[in-house]
N, C-alpha and C positions, 0 to 999 in steps of 0.2 A: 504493500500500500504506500502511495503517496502521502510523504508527511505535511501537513496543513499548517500554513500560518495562523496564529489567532492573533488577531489584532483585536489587542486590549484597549483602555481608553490612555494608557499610560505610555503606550505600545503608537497609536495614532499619532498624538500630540509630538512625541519627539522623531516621528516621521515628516511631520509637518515644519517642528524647529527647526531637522538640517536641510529641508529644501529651503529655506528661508536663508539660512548659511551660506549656504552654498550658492544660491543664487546671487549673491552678495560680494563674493570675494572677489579681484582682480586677479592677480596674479600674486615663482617657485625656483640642497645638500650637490656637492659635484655627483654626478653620474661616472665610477671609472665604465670606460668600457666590459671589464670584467663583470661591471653587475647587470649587464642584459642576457636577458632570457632568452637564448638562440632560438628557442620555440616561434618567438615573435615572426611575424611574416610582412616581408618589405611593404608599405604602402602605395598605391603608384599618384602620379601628382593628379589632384582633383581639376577639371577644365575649371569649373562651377562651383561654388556650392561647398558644401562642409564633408568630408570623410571622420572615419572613426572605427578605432581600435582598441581593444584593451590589450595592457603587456603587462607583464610582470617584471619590474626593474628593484633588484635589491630585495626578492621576496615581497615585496607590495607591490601592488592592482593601481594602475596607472591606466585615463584615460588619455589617448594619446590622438587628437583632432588636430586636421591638418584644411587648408586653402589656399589659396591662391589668390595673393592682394597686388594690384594693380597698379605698385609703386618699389621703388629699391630698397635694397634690406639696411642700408641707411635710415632712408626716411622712416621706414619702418620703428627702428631701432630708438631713433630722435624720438619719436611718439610715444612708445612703449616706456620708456626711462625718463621719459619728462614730467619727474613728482610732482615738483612745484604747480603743475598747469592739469594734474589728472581729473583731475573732478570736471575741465572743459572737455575734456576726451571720454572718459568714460561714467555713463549714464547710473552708474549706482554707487557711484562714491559720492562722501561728502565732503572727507576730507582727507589730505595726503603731505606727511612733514618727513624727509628726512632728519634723522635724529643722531647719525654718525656715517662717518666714512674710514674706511683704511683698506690698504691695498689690494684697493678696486673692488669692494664690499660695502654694502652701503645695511645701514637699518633704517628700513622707512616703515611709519605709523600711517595706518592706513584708517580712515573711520568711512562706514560704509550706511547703507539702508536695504533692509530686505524689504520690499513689498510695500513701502510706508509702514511695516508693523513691528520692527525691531531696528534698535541702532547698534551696530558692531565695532568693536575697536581693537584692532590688530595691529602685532610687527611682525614683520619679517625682515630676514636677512638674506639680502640680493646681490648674490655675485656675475658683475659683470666685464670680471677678468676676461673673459674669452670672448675671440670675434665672431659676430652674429650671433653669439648666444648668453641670455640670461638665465638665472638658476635661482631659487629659491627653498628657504624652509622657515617654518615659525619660530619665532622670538620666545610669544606669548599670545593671550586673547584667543579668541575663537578656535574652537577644535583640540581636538588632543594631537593632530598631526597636518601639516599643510605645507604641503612639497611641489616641485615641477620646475620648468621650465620653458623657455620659448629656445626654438633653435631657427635661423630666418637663412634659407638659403637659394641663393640667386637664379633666378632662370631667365629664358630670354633674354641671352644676354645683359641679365645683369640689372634690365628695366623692370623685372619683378620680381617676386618672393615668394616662394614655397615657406610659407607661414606653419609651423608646427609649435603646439599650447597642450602640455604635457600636463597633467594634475592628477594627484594623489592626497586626500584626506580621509581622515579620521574621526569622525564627530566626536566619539569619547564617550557613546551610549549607543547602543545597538539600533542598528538603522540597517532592514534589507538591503544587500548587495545592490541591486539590482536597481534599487530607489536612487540609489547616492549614485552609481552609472549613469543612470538617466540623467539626472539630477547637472551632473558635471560635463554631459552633451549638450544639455539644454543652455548652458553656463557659457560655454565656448562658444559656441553659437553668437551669445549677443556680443560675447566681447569680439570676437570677428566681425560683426556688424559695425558696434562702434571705431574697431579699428579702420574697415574701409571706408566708411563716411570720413574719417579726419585723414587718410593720407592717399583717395584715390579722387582722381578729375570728379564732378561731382554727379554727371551721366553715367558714369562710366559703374559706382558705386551703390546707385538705384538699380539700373540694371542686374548687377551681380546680385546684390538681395532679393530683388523681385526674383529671381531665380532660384535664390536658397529656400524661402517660402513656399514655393507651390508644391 
């Protein structure tokens, strides 16, 4: 027999807090090569639109969502790492302070909105020692674990980005697999959104969304 979830009323409610979480966070310990899961299976580059994978890196369950933005992995990169100005870029922050730097590490306090019904307040520590790629893991605040990174790599010559937004957390109370999966597709998604809107011609941006939606 198939074993059945019961969802309790205690069981709901913190299914409900980590979508709220989660849908909340921006953005992610170094990855040696040695901690991927050869199991993994290469992604190929998406024309359109959002791809999605789950891997295993390091023994934990990483979504690993990939697209195609319509700007260089520069500009890309200016956007992504521009704390000071995040709350013009991305749609669910409120607020965003670097709080330290050392070499090429930054801790930035991030305070967020889930839904208009919770406010968040997080650090993380963001290493962006390496070119085209940023890395993260939690300070403190939300979650018992909140990892990932972006990795931005050139195509077309160079004029666009194979966009890849890695994430792995942990609420820190039992929340189905499968919820917090969704949950962290559904996640990437808008931040993909808000990324093309701020770094692609502005036709060019509608279009590719109008495309991820249907």
């Amino acid at each position: 027999m198939r074993p059945t979830l019961v969802w309790t009323r205690s069981t709901a409610i913190g299914a409900a807090v980590v979508a709220l979480l989660l849908s909340s966070c921006l953005t992610s310990p170094s990855f040696a090569e040695a901690q991927l899961n050869q199991k993994s299976v290469a992604m190929a580059i998406p024309l359109t639109g959002v791809i999605h994978q789950e891997q295993e890196i390091g023994r934990k369950d990483f979504i690993i969502s990939k697209t195609l933005v319509h700007a260089t992995p520069q500009r890309v990169f200016d956007i992504v790492t521009d704390y000071p100005n995040a709350v013009r870029y991305f749609t669910n922050l409120t607020s965003c302070e670097v709080l330290s730097e050392k070499n090429g590490v930054k801790h930035v306090r991030f305070g967020a909105k889930a839904n208009g019904l919770m406010k968040l307040d997080y650090v993380l520590s963001i290493d962006q020692s390496k070119a085209n790629r940023i890395e993260w893991t939690r300070v403190k605040g939300s979650f018992k674990a909140n990892e990932g990174y972006w990795d931005l790599t050139p195509v077309e010559g160079g004029k666009s980005t194979l966009v890849t937004y890695a994430k792995h957390v942990d609420p820190g109370f039992f929340t189905p697999k499968m919820f917090v999966h969704k949950t962290l597709r559904d996640t990437a998604e808008n931040i993909f959104r808000d990324l093309k809107r701020n770094v692609e011609p502005p036709q060019v941006a509608v279009d590719s969304y109008a495309k991820v939606v249907k």
